[in-house]
C-alpha angles and dihedrals in degrees: 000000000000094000099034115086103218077186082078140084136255099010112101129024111265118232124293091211093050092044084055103039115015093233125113113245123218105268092042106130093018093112089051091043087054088050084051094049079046089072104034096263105137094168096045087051095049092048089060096042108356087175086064097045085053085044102054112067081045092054091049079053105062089034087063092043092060102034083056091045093234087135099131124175104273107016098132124067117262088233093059084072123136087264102047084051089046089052087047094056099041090052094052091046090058091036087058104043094043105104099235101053089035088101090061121029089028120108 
């Protein structure tokens, strides 16, 4: 990941959902966001998938908190349920992909 440019092309395969549609999915970007993590650019990440950067620091924590086994009954808020994270993802693909906001949440 660190020594392949996902910038360039040819490299790596480009998104199904993008090819059918035009629209940009939720994870587009996210390769190239992870490139960017790769070499310490956090702004640069979050330009290409800003809803991964966010992801990321609450998936090492819950990655900790099992791998710790501090996984008690009810550790996580009732609101971080699937559907709230459902909700979450539907509502950045349709942000991104809106016109006046494309200059800012696109890939």
């Amino acid at each position: 990941m660190r020594l392949a440019d996902p910038t360039q092309p040819g490299g790596f395969p480009s998104c199904p959902f993008r090819a059918l549609t035009g629209f940009d999915c939720p994870g587009c970007g996210s390769l190239r966001a992870l490139h960017q993590l790769t070499h310490a650019h956090v702004a640069a990440a979050a330009d290409y998938n800003l809803l991964l950067v966010a992801v990321l620091p609450c998936v090492a924590v819950v990655w900790l908190r099992v791998v710790t086994g501090r996984t008690g009954r009810r550790w996580l808020p009732p609101w971080m349920g699937p559907r709230a994270m459902l909700v979450i993802v539907v509502l950045w693909t349709v942000m991104r992909n809106l016109p006046v906001l494309g200059g800012v949440l696109a890939a």
